[in-house]
GUMI-989098 format. One line per field, with one value per residue: residue in one letter; y, z, x of N, C-alpha, C, O in turn. Coordinates in steps of 0.001 Angstrom, whole numbers. Layout:
REM residues N
guti (a:...);
n_c2 (Y:...);
n_c3 (Z:...);
n_c1 (X:...);
ca_c2 (Y:...);
ca_c3 (Z:...);
ca_c1 (X:...);
c_c2 (Y:...);
c_c3 (Z:...);
c_c1 (X:...);
o_c2 (Y:...);
o_c3 (Z:...);
o_c1 (X:...);
This chain:
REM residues 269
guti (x:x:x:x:x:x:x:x:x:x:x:x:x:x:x:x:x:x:x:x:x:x:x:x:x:x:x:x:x:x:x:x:x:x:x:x:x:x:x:x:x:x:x:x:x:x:x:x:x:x:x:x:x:x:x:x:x:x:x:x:x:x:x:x:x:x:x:x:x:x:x:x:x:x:x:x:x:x:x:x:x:x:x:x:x:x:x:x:x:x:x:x:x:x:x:x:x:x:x:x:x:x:x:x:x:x:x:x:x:x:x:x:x:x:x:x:x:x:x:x:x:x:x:x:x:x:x:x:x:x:x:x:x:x:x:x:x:x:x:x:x:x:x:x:x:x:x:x:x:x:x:x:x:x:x:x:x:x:x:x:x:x:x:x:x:x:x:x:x:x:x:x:x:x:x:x:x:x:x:x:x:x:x:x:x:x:x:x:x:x:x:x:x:x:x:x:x:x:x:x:x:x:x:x:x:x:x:x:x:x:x:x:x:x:x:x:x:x:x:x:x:x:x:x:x:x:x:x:x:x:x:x:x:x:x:x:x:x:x:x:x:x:x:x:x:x:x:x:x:x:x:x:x:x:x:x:x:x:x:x:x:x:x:x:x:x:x:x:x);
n_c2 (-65917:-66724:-64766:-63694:-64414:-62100:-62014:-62686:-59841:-60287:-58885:-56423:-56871:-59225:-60398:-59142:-60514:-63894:-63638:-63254:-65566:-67354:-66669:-66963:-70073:-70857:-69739:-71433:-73802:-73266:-73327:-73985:-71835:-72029:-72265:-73134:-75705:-77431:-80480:-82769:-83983:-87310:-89722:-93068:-94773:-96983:-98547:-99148:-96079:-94784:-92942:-91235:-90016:-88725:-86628:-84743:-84299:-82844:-80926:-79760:-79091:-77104:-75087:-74582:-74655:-76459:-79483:-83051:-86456:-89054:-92771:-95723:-98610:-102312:-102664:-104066:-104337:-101656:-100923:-103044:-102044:-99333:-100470:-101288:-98883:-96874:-93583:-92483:-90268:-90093:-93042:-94575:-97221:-99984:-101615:-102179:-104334:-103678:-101270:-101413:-103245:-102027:-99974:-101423:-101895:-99520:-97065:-95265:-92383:-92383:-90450:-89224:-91376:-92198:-93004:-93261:-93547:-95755:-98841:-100872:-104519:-105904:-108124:-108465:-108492:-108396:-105649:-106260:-108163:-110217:-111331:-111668:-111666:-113123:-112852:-115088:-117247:-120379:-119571:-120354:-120109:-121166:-122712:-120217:-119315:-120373:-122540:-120503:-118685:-116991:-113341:-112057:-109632:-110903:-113091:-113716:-111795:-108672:-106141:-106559:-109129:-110360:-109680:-110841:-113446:-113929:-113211:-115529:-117397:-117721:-117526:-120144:-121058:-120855:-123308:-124558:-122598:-121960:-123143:-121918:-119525:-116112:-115117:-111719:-108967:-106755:-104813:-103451:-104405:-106617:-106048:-105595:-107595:-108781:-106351:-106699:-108888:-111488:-112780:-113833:-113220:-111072:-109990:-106979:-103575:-101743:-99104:-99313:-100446:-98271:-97317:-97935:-98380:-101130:-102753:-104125:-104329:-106845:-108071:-107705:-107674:-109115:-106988:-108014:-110328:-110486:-108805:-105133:-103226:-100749:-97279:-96418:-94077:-92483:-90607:-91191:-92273:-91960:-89107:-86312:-84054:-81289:-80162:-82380:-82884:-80963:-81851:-84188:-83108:-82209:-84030:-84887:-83519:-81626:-80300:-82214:-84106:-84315:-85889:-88603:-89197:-89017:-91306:-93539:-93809:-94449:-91902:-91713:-90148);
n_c3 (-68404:-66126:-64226:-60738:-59445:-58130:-54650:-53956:-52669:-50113:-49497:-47459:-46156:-46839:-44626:-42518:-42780:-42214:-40203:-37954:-38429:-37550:-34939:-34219:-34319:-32198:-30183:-30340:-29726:-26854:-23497:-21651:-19518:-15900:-15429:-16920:-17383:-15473:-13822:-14266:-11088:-10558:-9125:-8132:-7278:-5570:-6850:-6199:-5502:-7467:-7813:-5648:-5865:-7819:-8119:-5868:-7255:-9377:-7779:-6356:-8793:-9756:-7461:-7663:-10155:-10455:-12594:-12129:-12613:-12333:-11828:-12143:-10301:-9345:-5952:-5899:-7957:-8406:-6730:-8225:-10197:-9280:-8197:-10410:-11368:-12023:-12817:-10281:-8228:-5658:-3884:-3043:-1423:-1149:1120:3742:3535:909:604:2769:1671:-139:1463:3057:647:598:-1170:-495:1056:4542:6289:6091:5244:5873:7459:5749:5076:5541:5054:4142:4002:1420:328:-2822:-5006:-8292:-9408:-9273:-7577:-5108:-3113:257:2400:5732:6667:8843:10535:8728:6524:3903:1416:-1400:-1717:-2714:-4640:-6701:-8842:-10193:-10433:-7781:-7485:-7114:-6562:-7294:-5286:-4050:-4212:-4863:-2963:-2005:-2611:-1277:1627:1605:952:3787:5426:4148:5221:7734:8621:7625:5238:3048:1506:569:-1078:-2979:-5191:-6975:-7880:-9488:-10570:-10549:-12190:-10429:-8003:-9261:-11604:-10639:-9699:-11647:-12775:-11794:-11848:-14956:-14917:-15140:-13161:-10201:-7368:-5944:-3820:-2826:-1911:178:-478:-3376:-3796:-3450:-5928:-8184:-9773:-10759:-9395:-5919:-2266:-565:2092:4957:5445:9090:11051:12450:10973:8979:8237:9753:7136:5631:4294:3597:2611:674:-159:-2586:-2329:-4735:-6258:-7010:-7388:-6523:-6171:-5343:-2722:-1986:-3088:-1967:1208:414:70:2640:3958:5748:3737:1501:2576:2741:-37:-49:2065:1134:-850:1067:2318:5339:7174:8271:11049);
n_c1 (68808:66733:63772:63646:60682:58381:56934:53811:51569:49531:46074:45198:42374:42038:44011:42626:40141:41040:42449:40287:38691:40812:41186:38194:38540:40207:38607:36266:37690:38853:38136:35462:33613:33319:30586:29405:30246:29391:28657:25677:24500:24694:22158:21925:19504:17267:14775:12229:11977:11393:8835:8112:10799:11182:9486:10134:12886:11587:10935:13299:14611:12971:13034:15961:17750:19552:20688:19862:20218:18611:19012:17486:17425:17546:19039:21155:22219:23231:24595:26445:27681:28624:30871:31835:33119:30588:29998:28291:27077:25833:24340:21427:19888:17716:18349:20281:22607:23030:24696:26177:28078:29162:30290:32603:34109:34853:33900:32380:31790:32019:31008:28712:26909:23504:20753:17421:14876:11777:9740:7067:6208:4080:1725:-19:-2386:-4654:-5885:-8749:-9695:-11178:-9801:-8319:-6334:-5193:-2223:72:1299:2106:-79:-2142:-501:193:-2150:-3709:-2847:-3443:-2357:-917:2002:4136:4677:7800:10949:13958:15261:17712:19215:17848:16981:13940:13075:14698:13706:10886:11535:12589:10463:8417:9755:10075:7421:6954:6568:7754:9209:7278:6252:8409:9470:6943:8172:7978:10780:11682:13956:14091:11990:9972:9252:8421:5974:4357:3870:2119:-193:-368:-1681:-99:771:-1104:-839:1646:4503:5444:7221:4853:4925:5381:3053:767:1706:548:-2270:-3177:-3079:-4038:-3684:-3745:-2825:-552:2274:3674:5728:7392:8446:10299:13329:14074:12812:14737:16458:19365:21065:24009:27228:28982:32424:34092:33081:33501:31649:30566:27702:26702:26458:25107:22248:22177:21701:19595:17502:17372:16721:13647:12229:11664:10703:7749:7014:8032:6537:4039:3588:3745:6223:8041:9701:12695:13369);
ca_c2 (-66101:-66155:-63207:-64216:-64237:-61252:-62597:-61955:-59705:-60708:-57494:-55929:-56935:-60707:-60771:-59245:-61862:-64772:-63273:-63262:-66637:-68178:-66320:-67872:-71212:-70622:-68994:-72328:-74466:-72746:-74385:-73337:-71093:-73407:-72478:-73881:-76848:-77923:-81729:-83202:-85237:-88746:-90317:-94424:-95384:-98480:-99062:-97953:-94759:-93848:-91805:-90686:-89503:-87902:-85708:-84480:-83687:-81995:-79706:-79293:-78302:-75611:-74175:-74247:-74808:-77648:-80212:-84082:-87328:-90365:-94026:-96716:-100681:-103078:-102025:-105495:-103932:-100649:-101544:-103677:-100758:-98633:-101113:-101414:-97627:-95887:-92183:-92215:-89649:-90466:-94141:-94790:-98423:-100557:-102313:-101620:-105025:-103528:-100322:-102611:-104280:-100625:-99600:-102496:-101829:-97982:-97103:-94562:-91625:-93123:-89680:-89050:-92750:-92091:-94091:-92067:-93980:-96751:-99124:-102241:-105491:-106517:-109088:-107708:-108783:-107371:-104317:-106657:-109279:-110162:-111869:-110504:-112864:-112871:-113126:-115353:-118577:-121452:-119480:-121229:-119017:-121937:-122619:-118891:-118847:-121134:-122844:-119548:-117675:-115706:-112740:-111625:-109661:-111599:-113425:-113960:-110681:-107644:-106249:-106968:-110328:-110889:-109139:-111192:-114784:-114256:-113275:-116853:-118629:-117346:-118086:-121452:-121701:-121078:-124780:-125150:-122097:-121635:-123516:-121577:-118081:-115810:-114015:-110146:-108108:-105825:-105225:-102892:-105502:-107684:-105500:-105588:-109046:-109015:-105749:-107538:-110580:-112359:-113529:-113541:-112188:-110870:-109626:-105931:-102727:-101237:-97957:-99851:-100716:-97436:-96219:-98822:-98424:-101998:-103766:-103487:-104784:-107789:-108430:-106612:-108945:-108152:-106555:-109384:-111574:-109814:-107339:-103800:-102330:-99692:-97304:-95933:-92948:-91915:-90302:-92145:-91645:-91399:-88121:-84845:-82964:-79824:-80442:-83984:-82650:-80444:-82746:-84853:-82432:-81920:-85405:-85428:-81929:-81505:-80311:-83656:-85330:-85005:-86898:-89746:-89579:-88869:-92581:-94388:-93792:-93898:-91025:-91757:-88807);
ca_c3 (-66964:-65503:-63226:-60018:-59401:-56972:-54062:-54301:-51410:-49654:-49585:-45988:-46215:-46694:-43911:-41495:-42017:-41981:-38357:-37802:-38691:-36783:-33471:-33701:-34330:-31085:-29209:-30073:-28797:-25573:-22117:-21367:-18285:-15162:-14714:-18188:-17528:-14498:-14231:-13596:-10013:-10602:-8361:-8294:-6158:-5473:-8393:-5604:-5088:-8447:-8283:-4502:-5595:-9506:-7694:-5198:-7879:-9841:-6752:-6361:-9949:-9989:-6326:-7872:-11065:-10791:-12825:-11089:-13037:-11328:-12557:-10895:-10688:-8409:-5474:-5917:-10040:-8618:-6273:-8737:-11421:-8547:-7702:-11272:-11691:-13121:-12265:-9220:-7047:-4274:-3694:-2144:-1428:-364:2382:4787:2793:-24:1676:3570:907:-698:2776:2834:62:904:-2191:-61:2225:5579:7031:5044:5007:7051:7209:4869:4697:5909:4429:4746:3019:1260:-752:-3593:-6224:-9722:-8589:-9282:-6935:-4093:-2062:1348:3125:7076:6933:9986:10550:7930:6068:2619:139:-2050:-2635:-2936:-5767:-7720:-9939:-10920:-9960:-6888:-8609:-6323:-7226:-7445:-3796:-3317:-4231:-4936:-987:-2053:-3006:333:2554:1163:1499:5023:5604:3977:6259:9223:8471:7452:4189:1865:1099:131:-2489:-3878:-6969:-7641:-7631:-10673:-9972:-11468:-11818:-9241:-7417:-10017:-12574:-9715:-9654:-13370:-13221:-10917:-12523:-15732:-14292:-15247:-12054:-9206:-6438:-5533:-2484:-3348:-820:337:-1814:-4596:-4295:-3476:-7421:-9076:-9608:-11353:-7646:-4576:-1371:13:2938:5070:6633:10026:10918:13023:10117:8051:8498:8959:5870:6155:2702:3506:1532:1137:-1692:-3724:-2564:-6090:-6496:-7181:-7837:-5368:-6097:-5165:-1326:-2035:-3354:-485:1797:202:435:3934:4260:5877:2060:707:3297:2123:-1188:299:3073:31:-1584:1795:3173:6661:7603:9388:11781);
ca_c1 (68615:65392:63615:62585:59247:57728:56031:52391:50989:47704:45587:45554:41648:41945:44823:42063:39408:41929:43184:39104:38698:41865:40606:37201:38254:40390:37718:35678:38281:38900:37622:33842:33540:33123:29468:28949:30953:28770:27885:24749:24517:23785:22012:21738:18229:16262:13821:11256:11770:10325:8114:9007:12266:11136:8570:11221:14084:11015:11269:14366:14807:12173:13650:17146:17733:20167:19879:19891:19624:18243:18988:16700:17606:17785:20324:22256:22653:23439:26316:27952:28068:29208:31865:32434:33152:29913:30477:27409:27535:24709:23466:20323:19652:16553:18647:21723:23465:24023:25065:27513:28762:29959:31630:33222:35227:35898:33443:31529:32168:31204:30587:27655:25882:22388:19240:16604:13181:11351:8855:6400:6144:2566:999:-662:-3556:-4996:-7257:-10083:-9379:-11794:-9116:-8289:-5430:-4622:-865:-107:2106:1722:-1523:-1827:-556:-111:-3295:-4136:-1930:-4482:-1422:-370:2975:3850:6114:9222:12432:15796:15503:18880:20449:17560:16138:12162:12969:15388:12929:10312:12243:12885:9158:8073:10942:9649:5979:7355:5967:8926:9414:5968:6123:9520:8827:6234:7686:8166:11665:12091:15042:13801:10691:8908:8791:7348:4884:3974:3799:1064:-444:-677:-2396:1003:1349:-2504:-174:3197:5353:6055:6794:3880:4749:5175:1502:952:1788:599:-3761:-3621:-3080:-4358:-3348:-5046:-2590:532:2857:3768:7017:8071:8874:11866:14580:13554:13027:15999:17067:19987:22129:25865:28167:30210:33939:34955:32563:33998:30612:30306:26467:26014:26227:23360:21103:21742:21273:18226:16903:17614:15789:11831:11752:11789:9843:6230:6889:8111:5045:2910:3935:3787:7170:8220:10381:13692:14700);
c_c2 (-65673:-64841:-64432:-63927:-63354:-62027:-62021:-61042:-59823:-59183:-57330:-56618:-58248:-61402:-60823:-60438:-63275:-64572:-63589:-64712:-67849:-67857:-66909:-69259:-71443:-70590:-70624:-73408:-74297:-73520:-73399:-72722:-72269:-73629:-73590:-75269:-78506:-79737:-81957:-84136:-86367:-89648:-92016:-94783:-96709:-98036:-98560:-97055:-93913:-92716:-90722:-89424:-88336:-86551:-84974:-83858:-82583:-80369:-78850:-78659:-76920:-74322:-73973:-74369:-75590:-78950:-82121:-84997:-88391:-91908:-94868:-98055:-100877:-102387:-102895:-104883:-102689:-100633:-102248:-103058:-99957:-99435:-101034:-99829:-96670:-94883:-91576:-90775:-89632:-92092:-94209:-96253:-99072:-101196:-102080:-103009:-104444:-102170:-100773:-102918:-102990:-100511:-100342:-102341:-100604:-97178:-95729:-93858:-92105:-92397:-88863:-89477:-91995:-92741:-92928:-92325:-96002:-97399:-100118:-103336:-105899:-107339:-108423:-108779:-107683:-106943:-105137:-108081:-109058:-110629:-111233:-111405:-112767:-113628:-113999:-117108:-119630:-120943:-119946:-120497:-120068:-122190:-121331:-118506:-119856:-121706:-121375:-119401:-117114:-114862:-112194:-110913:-110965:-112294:-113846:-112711:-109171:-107523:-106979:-108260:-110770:-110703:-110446:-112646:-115484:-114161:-114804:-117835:-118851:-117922:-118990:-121827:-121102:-122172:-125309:-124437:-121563:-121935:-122434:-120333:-117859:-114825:-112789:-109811:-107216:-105839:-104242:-103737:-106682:-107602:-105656:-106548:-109349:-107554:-105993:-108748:-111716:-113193:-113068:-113026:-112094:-110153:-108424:-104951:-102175:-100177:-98001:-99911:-99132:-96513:-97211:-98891:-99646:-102963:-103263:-104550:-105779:-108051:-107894:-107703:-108107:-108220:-107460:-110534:-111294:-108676:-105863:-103688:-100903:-99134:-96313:-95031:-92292:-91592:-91205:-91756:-91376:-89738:-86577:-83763:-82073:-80460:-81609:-83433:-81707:-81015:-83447:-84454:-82126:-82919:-85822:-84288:-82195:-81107:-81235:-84373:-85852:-85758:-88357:-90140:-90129:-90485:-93721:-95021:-93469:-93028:-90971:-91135:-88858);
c_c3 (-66589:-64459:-62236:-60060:-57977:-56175:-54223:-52867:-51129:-49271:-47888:-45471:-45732:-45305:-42215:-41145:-42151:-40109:-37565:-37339:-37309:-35220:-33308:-33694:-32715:-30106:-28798:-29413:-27230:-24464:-21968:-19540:-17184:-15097:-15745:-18384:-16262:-14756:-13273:-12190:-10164:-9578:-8754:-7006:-6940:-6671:-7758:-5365:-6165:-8297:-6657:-4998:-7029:-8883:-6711:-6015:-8690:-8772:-6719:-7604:-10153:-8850:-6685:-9022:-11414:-11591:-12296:-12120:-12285:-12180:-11333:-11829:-9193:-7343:-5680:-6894:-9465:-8262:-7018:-9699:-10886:-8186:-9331:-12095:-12278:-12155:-11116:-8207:-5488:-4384:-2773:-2413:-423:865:2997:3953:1779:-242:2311:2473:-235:-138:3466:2121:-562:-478:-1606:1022:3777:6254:6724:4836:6249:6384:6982:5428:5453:5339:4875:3553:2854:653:-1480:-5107:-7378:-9202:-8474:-8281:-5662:-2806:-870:2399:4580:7295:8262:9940:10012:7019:4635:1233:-1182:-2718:-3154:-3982:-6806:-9512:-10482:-10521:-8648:-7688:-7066:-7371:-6664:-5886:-3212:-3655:-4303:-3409:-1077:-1884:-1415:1586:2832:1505:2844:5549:5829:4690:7338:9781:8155:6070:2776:839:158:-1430:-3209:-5198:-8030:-7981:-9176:-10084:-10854:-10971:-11417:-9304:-8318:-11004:-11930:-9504:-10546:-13802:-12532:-11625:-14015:-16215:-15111:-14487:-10844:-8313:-6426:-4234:-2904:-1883:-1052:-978:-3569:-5239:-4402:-5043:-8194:-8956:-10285:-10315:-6884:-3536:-390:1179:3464:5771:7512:10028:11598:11904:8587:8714:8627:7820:5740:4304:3502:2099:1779:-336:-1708:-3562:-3889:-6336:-6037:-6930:-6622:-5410:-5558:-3375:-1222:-2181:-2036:610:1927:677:1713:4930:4699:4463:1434:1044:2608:578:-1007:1074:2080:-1047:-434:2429:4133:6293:8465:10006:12217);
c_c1 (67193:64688:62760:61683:58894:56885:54618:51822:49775:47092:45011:43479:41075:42593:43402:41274:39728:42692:41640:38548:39672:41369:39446:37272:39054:39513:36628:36169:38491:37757:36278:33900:33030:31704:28593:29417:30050:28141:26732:25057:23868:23489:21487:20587:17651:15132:12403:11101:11461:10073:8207:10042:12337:10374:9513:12219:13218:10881:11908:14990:14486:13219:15225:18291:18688:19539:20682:18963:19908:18315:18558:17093:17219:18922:21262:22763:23414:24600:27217:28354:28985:31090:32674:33317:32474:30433:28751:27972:27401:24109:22583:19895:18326:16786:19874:22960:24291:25209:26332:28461:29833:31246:32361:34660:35846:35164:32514:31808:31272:30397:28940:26547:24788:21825:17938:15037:12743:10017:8158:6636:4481:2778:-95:-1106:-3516:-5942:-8699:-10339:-10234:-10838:-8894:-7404:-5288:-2976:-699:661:1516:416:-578:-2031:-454:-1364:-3781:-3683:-2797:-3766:-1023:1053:3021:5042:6427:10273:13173:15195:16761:19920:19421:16641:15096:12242:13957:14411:11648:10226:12372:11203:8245:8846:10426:8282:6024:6319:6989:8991:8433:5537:7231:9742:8078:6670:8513:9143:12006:13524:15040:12164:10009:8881:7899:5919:3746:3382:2210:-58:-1092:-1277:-1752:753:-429:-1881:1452:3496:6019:6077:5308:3609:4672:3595:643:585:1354:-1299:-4223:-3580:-3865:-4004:-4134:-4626:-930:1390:4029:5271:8274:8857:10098:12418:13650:14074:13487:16218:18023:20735:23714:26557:28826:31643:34736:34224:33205:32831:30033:28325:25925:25525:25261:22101:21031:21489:19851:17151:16529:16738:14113:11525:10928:10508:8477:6274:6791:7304:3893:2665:3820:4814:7279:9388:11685:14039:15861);
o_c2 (-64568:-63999:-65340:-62966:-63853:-62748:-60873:-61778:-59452:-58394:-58254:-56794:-58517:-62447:-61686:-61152:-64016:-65305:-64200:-64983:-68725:-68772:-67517:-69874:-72244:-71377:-70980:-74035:-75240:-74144:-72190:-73405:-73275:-74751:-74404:-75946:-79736:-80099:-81623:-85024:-86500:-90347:-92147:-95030:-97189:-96894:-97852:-96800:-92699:-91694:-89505:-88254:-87453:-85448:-83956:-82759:-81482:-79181:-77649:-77766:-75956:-73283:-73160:-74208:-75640:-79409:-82273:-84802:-88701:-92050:-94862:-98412:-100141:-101577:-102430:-104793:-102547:-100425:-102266:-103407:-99684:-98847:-100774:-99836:-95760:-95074:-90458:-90526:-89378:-92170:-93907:-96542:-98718:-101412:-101549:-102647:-104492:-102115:-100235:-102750:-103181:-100677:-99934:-102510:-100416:-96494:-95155:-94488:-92106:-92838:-87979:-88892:-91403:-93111:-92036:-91546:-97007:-96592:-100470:-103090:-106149:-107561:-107869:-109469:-106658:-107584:-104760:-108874:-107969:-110312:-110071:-111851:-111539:-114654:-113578:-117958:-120028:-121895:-119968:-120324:-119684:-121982:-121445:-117395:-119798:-121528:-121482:-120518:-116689:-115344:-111979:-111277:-111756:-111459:-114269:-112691:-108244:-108371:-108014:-108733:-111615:-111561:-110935:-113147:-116673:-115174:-115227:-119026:-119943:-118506:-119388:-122740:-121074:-122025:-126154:-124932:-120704:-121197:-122148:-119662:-118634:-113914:-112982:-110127:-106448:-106410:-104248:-103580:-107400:-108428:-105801:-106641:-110161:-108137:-105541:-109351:-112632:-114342:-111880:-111894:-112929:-109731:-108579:-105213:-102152:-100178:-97297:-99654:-98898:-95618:-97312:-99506:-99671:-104046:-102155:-105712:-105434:-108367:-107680:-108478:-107196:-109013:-107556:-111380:-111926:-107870:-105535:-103891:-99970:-99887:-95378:-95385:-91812:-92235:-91954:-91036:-90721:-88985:-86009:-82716:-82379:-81195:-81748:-83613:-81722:-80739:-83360:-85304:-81890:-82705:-86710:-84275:-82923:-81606:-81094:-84941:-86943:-86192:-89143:-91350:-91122:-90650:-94874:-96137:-92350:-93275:-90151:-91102:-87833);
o_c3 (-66723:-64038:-62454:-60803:-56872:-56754:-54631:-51894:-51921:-48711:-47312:-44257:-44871:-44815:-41361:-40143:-42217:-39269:-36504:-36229:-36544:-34413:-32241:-33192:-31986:-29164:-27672:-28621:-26470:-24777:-22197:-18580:-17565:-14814:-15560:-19355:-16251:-15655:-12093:-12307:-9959:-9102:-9665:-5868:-8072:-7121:-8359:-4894:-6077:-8513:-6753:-4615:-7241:-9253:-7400:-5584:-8832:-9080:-6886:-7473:-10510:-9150:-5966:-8814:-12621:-11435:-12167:-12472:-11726:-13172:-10158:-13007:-8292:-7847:-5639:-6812:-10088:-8986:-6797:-10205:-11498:-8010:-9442:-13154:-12911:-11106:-11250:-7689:-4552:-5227:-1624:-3560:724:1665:2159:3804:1608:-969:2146:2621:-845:-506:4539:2564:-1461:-1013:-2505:2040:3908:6803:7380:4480:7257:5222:7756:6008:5669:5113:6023:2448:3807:269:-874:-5873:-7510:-8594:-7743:-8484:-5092:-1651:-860:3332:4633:7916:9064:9136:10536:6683:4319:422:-2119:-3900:-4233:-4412:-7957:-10658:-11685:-10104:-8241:-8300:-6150:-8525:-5771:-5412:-2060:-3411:-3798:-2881:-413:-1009:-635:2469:3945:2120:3162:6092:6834:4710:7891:10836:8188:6023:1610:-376:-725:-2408:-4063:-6113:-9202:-8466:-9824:-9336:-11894:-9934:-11800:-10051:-7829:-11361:-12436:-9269:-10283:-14768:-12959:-12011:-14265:-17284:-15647:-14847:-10839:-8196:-6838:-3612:-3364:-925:-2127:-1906:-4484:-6334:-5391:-5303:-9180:-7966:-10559:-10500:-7010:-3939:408:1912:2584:6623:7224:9407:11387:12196:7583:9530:7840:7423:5743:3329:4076:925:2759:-1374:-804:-4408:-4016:-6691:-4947:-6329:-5942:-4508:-5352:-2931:-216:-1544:-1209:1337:2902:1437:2012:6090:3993:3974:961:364:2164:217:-1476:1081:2123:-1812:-864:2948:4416:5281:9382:9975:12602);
o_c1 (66667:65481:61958:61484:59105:56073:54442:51657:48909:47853:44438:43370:40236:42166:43202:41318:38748:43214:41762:38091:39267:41202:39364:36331:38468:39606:36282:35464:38270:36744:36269:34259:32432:31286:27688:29080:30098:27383:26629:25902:22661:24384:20669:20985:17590:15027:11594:9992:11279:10725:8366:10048:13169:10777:9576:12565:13749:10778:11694:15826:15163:13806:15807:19494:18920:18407:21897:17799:20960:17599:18926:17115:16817:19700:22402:23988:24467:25573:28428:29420:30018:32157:33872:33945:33009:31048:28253:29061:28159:23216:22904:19553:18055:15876:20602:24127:25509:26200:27426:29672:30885:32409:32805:35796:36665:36036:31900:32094:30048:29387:28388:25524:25175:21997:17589:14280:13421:9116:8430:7121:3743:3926:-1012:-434:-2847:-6799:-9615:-11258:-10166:-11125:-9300:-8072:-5231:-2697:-1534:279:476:-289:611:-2941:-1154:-1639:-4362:-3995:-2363:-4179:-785:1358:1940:5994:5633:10497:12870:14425:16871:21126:20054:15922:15039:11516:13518:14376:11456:9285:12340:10763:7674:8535:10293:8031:4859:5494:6594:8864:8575:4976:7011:10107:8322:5760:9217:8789:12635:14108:15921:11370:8879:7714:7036:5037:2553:2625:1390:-1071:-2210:-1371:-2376:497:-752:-2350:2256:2522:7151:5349:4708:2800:4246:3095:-52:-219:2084:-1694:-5423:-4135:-4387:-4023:-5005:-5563:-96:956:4805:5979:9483:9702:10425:11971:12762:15221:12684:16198:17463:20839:24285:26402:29197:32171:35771:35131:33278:33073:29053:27923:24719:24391:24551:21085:20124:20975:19139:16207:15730:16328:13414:10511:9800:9653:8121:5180:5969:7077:3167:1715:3792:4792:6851:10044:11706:15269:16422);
């Protein structure tokens, strides 16, 4: 008959750092303290507010050590991400449409939405350009365009390029250069295009021209001849983030202001 076999005992030594072991892999699993858990506020802005809006969060960083990431498009692109469920917290849009077209479909705390900034519409050359246009019913941007391009965003869905459209309607020379125009997927590529001496002129905001030392502004077209240029802001009714209402607070703050002065933004009070 056989002898059982004695169990073996684990030496009081090995047991500790096996108990050692099992607690830190615990400890690593365990939920991270909330402060450590903190999410960034994402904000979704117009494609113009660049450098406006980078110089501003650089602010707000230093004064508070939140941190705030900014994704720039088109607002037409931004709203349909938003619609589509990215996780936005703040939208800032180049025009009250696409703004609309949010609170519309309950996508945005209503109590919240204000009107931020205000802008102009130019016509803009390559820095080296002698041109110098007088905006003014029927002037002949056609020929001024010397077979080239005019560059525009999107004109039937990004603001620049809507703003822009109605401008040339008004002044009744649409008809004459719609052919010709070079359409971007927002107005800083419009820019580029013209920047690059892609395109001899384009239809960009003022501030646009503003940041850009490869243009310059040959002509402003008056305010009579498109929509105000309106950027409204409002959280994202899906947004949880305690912080997002700081930032916007902030934005909306005399803080803020001189950046957006500093780029050639009007000021909404």
């Amino acid at each position: 008959m056989k002898r059982r076999a004695r169990p073996r005992l684990v030496p009081p030594a090995l047991l500790a750092w096996s108990a050692a072991l099992i607690l830190g892999l615990v400890a690593a699993a365990a939920p991270l303290p909330a402060a450590a858990q903190a999410k960034s506020t994402l904000v979704f802005a117009a494609a113009s507010m660049r450098n406006a809006l980078d110089d501003a969060n650089a602010q707000y960083k230093r004064a508070t050590g939140r941190d705030v990431k900014i994704s720039y498009a088109a607002s037409s692109s931004l709203a349909k991400q938003i619609e589509a469920g990215a996780p936005a917290d703040i939208f800032i849009s180049a025009d009250e449409d696409w703004m609309n077209y949010l609170a519309r479909r309950n996508l945005i705390k209503p109590a919240t939405r204000k009107n931020l900034l205000g802008n102009e519409l130019v016509l803009v050359a390559p820095a080296d350009s002698t041109l110098k246009v007088e905006i003014v019913h029927g002037f002949a941007l056609k020929s001024l365009l010397a077979g080239g391009k005019l560059a525009m965003a999107d004109t039937d869905a990004v603001p620049a390029g809507k703003y822009g459209k109605a401008a040339l309607e008004k002044l009744g020379i649409w008809n004459a250069v719609k052919s010709e125009i070079a359409q971007a997927e927002n107005v800083r590529v419009a820019l580029q295009l013209v920047a690059r001496k892609e395109a001899p002129l384009g239809i960009v905001y003022e501030t646009d021209a503003a940041a850009e030392p490869k243009v310059k502004i040959v002509g402003v077209f008056p305010a009579d001849t498109h929509p105000p240029i309106i950027y409204p802001v409002a959280l994202i009714a899906a947004s949880t983030n305690p912080d997002a209402a700081k930032f916007l607070a902030y934005l909306e703050s005399p803080q803020a202001a001189p950046f957006y002065r500093k780029q050639g933004f009007t000021v909404i009070k």
